[in-house]
C-alpha positions in Angstrom: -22.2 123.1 66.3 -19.6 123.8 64.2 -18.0 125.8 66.8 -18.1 122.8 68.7 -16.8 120.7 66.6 -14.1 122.9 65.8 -13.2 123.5 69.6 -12.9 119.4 69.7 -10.6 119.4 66.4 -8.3 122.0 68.0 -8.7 120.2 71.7 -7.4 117.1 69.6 -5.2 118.6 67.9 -4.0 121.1 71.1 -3.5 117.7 73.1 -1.5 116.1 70.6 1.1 118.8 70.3 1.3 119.1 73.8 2.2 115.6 74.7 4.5 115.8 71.4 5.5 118.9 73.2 6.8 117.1 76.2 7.9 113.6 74.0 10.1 116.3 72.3 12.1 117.5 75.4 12.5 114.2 76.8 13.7 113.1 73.9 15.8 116.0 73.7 17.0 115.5 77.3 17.7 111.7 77.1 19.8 113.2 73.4 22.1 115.3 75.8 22.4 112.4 78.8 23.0 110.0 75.9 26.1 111.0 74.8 27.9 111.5 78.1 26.5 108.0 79.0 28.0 106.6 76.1 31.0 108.1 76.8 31.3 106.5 80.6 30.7 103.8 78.9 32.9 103.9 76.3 35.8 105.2 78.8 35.0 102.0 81.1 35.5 99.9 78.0 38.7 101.4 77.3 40.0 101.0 80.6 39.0 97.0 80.9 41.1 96.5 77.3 43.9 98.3 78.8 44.0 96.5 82.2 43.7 93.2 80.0 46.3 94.3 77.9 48.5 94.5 80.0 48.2 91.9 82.2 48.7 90.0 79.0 51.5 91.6 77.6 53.2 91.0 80.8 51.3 87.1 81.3 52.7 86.8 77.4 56.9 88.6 78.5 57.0 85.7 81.3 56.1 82.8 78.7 58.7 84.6 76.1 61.6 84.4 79.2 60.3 80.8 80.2 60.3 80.4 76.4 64.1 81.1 76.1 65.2 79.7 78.9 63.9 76.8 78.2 65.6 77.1 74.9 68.8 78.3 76.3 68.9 74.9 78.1 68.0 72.6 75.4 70.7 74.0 73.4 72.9 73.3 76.1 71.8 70.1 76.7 72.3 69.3 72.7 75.9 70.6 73.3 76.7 68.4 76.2 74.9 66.0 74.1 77.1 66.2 71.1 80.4 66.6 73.4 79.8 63.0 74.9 78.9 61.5 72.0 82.6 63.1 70.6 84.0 61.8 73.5 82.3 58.4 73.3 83.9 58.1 69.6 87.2 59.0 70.6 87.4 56.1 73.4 85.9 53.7 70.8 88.5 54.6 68.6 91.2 54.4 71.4 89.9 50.8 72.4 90.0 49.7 68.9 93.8 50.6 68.4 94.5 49.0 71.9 92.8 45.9 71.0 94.8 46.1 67.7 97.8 46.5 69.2 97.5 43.9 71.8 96.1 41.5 69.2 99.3 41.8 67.3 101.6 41.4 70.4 99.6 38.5 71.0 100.5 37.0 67.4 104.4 38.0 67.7 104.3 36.0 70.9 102.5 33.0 69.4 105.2 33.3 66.7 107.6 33.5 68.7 107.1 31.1 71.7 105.9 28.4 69.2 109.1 29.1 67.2 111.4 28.5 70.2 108.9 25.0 70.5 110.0 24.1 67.0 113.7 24.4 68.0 113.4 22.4 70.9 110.9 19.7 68.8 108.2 20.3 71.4 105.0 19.2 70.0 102.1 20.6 69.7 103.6 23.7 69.5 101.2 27.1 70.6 100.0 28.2 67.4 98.6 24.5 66.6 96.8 24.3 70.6 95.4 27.7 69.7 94.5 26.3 65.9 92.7 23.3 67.4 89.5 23.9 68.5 89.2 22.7 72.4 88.6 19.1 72.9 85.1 18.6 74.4 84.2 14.9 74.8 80.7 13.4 72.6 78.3 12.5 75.3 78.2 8.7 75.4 75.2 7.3 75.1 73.5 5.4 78.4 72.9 2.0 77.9 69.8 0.6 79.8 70.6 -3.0 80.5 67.9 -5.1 81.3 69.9 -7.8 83.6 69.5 -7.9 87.0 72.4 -6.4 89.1 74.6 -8.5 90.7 75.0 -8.1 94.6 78.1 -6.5 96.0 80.2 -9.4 97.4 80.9 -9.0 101.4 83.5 -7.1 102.3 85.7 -9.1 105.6 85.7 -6.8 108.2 89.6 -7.2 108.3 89.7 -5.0 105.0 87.8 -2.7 106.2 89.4 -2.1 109.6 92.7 -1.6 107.6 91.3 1.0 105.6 90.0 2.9 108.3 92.8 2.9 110.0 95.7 4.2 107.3 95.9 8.2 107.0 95.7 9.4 103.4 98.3 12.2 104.2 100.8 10.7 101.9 100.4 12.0 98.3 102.4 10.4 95.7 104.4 12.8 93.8 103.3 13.2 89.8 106.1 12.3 87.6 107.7 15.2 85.5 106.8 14.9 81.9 109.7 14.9 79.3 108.1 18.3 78.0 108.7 19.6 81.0 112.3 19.6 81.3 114.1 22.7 83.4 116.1 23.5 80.5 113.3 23.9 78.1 111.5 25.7 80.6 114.4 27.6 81.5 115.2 28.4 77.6 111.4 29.6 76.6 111.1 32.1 80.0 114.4 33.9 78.5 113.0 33.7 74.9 109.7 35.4 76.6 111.7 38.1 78.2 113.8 38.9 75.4 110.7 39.5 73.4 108.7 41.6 76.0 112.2 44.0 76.5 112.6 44.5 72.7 108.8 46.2 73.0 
């Protein structure tokens, strides 16, 4: 019996070594196929992150050219920018001193043409039309009457016949005003013209 049971012991013990037999050379089979495995793998890894590398470095080289063209144009649009608003300045300042200019001329005529007025005691003389302001007449107030209209009183037909028949061709011609005397007129077109050839 105790041969027996010693034949079991070492069938137990026999079957475990075996099977740990064969657990150890798979194990140490899947330990040699492991590492080239992981190496595939690790080579397959390395080639995705290169691919995507550089399709980024060349994705990120087109937005660095777009990038500084975009900025090459803005800087030339600031500099066309700055050149108008230069230019705009200089024909501000240019109308200005036109304006000036012609605002004086304007005064030296004034001066002048209401000087040659004073001599020949016309009245009112430039300056003082251009002193005044304009004339605009007050709005005169409507009176609402509350008597009954009269009627129009007949017209004879003679009248009207007559009327009918005249032309109004003939215009009668407007008296000249004593300001408006050739000689003056004459005398202040020479004073103008002297004035606009001493400029």
């Amino acid at each position: 019996m105790e041969r027996d049971i010693k034949e079991e012991a070492d069938d137990e013990v026999a079957a475990p070594s075996a099977a740990r037999a064969k657990l150890k050379v798979v194990a140490q089979y899947a330990m040699l196929a492991f590492a080239p495995v992981v190496a595939v793998l690790a080579l397959v890894v390395a080639v995705v992150a290169i691919a995507t590398d550089r399709s980024g470095k060349t994705e990120s080289g087109e937005y660095t050219v777009r990038m500084e063209s975009l900025n090459a144009s803005l800087a030339e649009t600031r500099g066309e920018l700055s050149n108008l608003k230069v230019a705009l300045a200089h024909e501000k300042s240019l109308r200005e001193e036109e304006r000036k200019k012609q605002d004086e001329r304007n005064t030296k005529i004034v001066q002048s043409v209401s000087g040659l007025q004073t001599k020949l005691k016309m009245s009112p003389t430039l300056a003082e039309q251009l002193r005044e302001p304009p004339n605009v007449p007050a709005a005169a107030p409507v009176a609402v009457s509350t008597a009954p209209v009269p009627a129009p009183a007949p017209v004879p037909e003679k009248a009207v016949a007559e009327t009918t028949v005249k032309p109004h061709s003939a215009v009668k011609p407007v008296p000249a005003s004593p300001e408006k005397d050739p000689a003056k007129v004459k005398v202040l077109k020479d004073a103008i013209e002297k004035f606009n050839n001493k400029k």
